[in-house]
Backbone as a ProteinNet text record, in pm:
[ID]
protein_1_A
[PRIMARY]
XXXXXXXXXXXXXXXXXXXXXXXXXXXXXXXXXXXXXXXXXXXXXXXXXXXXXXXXXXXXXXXXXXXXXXXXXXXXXXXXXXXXXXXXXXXXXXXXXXXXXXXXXXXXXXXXXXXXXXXXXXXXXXXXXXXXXXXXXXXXXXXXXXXXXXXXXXXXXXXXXXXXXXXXXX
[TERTIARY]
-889	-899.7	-764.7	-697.8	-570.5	-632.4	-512.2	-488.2	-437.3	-515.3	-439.2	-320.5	-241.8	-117.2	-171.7	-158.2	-224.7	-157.6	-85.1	16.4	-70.5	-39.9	-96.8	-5.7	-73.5	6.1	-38.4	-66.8	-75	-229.3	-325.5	-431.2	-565.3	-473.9	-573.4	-669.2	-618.2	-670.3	-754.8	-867.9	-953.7	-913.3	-798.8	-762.5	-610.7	-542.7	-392.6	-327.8	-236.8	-181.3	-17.8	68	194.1	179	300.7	376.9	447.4	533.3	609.6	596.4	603.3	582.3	671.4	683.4	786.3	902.1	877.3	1031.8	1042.7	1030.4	1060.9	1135.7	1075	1188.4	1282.5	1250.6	1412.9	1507.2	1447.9	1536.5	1644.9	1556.7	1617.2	1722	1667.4	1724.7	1860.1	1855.9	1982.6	2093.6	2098	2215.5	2234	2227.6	2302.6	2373.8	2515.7	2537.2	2633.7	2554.8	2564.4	2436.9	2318.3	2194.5	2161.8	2167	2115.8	1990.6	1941.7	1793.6	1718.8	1703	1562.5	1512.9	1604.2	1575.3	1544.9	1605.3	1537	1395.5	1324.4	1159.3	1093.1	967	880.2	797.3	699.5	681.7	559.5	497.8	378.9	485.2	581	661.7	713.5	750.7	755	690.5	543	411.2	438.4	435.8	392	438.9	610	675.1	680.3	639.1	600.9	513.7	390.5	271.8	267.9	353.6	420.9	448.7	564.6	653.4	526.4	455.6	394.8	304.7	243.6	151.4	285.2	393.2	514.8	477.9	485.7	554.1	442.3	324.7	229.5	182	224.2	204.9	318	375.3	536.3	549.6	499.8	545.4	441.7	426.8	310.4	378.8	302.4	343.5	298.7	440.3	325	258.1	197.5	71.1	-72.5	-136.7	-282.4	-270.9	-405.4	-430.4	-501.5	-473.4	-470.8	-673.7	-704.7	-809.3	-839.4	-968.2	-964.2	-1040.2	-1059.3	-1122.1	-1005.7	-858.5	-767.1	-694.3	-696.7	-609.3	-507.9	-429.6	-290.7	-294.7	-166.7	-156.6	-118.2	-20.4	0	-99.8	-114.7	-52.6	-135.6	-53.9	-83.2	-10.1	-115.7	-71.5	-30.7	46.3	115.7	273.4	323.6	466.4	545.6	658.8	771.7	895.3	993.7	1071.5	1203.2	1322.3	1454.6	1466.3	1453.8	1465.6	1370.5	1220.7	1125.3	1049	1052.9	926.3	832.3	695.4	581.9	616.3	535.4	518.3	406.3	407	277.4	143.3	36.4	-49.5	-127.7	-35.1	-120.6	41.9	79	247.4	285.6	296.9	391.2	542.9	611.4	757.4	837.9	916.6	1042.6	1150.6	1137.4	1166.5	1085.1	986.2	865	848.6	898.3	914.1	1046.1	1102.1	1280.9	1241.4	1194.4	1159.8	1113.8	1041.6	909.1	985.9	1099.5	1150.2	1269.3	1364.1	1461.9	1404.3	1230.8	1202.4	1169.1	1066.1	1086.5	1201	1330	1427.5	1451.6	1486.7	1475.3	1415.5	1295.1	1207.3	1200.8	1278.4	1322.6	1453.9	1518.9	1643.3	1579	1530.7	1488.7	1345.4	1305	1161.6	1154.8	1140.4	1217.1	1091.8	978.5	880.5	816.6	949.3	913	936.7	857.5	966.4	1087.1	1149.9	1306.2	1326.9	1441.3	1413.7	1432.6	1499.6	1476.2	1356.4	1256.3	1159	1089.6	1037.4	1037.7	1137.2	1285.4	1349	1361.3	1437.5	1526.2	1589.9	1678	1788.6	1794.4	1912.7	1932.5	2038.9	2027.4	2161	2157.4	2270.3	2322.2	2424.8	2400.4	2558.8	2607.6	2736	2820.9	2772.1	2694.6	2718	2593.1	2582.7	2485.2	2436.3	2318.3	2359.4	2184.4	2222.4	2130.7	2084.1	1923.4	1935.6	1878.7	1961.6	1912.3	1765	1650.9	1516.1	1522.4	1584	1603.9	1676.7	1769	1827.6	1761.1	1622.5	1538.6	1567.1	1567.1	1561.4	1388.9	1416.9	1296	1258.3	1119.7	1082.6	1153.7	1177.7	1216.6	1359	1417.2	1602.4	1619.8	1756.9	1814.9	1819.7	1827.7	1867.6	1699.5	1601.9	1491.6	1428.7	1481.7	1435.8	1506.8	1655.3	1700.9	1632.1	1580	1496.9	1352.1	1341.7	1156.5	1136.2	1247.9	1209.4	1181.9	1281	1252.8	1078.7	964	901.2	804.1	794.2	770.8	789.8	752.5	801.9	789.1	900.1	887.8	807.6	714.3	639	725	724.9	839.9	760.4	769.6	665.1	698.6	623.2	596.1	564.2	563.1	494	386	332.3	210.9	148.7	52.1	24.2	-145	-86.3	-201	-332.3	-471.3	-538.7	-677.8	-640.4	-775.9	-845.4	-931.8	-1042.9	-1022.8	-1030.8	-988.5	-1094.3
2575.2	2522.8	2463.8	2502.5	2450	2345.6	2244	2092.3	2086.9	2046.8	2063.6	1970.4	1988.5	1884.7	1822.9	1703.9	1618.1	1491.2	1481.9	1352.2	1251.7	1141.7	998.6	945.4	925.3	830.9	710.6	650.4	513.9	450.5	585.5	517.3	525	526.4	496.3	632.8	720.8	853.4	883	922.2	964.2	1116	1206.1	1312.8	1314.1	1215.4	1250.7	1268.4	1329.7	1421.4	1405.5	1311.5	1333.2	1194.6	1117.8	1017.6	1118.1	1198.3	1297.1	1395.7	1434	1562.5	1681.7	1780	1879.9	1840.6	1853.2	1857.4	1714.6	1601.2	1448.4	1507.3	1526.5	1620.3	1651.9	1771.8	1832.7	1782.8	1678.1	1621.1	1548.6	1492.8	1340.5	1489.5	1551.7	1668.6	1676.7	1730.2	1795	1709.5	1582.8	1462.2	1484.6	1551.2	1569.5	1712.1	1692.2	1806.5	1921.2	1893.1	1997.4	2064.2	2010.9	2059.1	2172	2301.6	2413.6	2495.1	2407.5	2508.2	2459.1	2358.6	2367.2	2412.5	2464.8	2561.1	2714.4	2754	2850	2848.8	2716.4	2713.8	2755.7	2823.6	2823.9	2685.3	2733	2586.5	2516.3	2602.9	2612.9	2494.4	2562.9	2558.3	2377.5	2394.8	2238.6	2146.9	2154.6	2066	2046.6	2151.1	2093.5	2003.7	2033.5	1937.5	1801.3	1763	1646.1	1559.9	1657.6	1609.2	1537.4	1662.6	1581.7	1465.9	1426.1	1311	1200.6	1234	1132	1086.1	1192.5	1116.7	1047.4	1069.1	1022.2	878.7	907.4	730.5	686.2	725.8	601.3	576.2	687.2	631.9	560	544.7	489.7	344.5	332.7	207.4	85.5	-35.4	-154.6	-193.8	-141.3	-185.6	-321.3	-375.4	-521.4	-499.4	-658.2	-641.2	-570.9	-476.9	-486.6	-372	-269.8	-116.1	-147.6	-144.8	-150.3	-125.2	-37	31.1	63.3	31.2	50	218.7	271.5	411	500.1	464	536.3	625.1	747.1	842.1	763.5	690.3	656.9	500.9	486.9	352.2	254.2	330.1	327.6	364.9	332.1	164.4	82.3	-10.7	-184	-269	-382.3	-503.1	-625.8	-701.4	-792.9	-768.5	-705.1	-610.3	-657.2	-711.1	-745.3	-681.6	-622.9	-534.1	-633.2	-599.9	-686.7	-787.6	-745.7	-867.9	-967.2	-958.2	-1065.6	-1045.7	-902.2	-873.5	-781	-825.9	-755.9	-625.6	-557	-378.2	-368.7	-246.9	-267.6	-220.6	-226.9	-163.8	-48.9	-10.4	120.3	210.5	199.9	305.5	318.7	455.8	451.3	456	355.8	291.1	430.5	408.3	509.2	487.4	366.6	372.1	487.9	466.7	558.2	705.1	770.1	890.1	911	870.3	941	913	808.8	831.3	938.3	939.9	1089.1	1234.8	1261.5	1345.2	1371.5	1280.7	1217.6	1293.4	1249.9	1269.8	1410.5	1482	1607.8	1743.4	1680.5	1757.5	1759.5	1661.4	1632.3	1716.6	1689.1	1769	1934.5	1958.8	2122.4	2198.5	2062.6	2113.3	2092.8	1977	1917.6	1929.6	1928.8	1870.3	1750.6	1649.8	1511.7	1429.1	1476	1396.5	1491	1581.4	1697.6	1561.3	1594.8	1543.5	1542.1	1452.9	1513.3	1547.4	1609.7	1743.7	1649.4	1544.3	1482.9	1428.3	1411.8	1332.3	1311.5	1205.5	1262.3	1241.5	1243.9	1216.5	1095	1009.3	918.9	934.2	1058.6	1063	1253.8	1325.7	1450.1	1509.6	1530.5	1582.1	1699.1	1737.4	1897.2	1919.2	1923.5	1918.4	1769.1	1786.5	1630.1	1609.4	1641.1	1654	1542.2	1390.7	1310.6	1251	1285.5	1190.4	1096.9	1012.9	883.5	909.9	931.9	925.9	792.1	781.2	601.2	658.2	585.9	603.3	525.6	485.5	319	390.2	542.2	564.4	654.1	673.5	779.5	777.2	857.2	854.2	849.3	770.4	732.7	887	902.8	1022	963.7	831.3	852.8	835.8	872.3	887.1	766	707.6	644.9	597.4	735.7	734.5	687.3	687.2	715.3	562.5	497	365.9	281.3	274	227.7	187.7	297.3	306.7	219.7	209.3	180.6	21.5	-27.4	-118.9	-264.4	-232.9	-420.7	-380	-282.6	-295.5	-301.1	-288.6	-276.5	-310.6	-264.1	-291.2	-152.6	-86.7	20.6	-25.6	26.1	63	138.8	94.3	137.1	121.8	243.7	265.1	182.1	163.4	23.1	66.2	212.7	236.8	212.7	295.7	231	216.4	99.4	37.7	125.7	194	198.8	100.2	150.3	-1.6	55.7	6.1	42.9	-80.9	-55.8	-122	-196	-271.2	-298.9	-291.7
1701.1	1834.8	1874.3	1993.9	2029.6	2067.9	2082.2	2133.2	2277.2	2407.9	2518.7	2533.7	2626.4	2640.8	2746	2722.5	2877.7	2872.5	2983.2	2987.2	3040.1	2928	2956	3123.1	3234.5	3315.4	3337.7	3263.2	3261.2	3309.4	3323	3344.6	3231.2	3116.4	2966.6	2940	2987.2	2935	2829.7	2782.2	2653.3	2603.7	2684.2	2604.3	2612.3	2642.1	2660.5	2527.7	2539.5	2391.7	2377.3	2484.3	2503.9	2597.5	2579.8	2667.7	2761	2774.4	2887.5	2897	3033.6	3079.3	3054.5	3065.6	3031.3	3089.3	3202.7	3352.7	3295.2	3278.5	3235.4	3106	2982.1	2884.8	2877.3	2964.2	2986.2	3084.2	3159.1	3226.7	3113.9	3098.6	2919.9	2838.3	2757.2	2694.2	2711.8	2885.2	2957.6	2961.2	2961.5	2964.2	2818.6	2715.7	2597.3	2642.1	2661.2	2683.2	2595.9	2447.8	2324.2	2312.6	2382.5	2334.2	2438	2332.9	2356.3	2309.3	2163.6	2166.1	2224.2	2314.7	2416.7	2482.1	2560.8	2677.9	2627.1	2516.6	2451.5	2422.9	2409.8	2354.6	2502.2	2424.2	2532.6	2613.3	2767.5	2764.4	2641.2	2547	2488.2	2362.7	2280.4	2220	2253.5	2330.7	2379.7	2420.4	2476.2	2463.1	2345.1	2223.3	2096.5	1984.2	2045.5	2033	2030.4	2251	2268.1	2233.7	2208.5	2082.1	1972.7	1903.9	1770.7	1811.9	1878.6	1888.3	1898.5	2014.4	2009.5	1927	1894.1	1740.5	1642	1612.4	1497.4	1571.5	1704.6	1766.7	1743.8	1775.3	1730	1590.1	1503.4	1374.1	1284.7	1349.5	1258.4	1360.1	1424.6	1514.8	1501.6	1523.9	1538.1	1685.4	1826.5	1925.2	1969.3	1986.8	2054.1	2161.8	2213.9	2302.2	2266.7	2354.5	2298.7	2396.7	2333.7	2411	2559.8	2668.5	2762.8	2813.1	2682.4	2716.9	2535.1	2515.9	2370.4	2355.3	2483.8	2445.7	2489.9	2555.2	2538.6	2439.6	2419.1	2324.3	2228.4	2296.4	2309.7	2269.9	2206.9	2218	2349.1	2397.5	2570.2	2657.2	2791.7	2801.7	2713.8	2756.2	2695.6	2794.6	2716.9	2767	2720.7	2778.9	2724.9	2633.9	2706.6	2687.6	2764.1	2716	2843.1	2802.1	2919.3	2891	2852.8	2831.8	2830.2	2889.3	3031.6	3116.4	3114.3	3032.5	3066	3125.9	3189.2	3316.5	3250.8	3280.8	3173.3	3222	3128.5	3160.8	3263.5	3345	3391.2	3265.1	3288.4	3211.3	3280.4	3399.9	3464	3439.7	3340.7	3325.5	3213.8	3227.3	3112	3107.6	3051	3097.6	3037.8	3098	3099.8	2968.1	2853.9	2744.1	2646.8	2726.1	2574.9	2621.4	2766.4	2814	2719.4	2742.3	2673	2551.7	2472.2	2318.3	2282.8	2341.3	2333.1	2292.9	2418.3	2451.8	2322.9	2303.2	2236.9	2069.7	2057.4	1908.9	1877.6	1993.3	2040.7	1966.8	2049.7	2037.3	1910.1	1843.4	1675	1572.9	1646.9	1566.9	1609.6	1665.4	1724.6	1628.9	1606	1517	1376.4	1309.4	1181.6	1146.2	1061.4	1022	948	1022.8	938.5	911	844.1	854.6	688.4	648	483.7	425.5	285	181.5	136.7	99.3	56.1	-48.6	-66	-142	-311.6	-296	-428.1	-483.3	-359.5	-409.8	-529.1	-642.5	-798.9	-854.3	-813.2	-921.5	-921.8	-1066.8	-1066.6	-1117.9	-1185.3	-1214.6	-1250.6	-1274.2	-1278.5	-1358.9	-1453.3	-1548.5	-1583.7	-1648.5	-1624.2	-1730.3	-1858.5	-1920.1	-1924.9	-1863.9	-1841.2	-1713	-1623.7	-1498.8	-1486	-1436.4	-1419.1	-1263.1	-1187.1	-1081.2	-1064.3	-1023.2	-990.5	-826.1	-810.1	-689.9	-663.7	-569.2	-493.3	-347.2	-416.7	-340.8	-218.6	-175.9	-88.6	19.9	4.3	122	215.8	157.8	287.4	387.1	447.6	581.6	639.5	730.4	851.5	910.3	950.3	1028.6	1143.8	1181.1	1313.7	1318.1	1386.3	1392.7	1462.7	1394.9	1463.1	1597.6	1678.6	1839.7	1883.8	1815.6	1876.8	1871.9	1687.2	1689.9	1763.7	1831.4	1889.5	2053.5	2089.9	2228.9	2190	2119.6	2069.7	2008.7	1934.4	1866.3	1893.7	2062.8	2120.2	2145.3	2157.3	2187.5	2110.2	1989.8	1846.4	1728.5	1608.5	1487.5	1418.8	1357.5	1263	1196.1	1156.1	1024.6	904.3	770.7	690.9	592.4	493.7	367.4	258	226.2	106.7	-3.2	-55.3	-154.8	-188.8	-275.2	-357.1	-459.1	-492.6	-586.5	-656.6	-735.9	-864.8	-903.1	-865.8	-924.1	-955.8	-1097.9	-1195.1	-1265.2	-1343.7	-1434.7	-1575.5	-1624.9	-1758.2	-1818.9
[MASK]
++++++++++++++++++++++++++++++++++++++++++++++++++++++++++++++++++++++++++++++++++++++++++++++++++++++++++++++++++++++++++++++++++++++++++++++++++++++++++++++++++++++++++

């Protein structure tokens, strides 16, 4: 069964599947002006994209404030959100930080698949002959990029894996 694309606009949707719309996308997209495989995707190809992104953003993030609507899809809107300046969000919108996030993670995920394992995962160390190397576990990289937590985080908190703990019986 496909997944429809249905943009949340801010009025607490029960099937929305995406914070931005296509044309909102490629608008954001187009101001990078090295980025060329987008416009190559289809528009199917790029819903599914925006999809992705948005399930990443709401599972990697703890947004502040509260779901606007507790039978909404989405974590957006919400309420009790104030932007830089101090002025709440509305709770009938979705703000124009979390459209370009959306879009921003999208593209990412068009060039990368940054949400695989890495390719060391398992090791702690690798030898070869004389040849020894140590991998350091601590330098993962985040599913979400840089450029993306930068846009997201005054409004939030990354969520960042903690590992986990083994627990049995004596």
């Amino acid at each position: 069964m496909a997944i429809s694309f249905v943009v949340e606009d801010g009025t607490g949707k029960t099937n929305s599947t995406s914070y931005t719309s296509l044309a909102t996308a490629s608008d954001f997209v187009a101001l990078n002006k090295h980025e060329t495989d987008w416009s190559g995707l289809t528009d199917g190809q790029k819903e599914n994209l925006l999809m992705r992104a948005t399930l990443i953003l709401d599972d990697n993030m703890s947004w502040y404030g509260d779901m606007a609507d507790s039978k909404q899809a989405l974590q957006w809107p919400r309420l009790g959100v104030f932007d830089k300046s101090g002025t709440e969000i509305s709770s009938s919108t979705i703000p124009t930080f979390l459209k370009y996030a959306t879009a921003e993670l999208a593209r990412m995920f068009n060039k990368e698949d940054r949400d695989l394992d890495p390719d060391t995962k398992g090791f702690s160390s690798l030898s070869v002959r004389s040849l020894s190397m140590n991998i350091d576990k601590s330098d993962r990289r985040h599913v979400l990029p840089e450029s993306v937590i930068r846009q997201v985080a005054f409004y939030g908190r990354v969520k960042r894996a903690t590992g986990t703990i083994r627990l049995g019986r004596t």
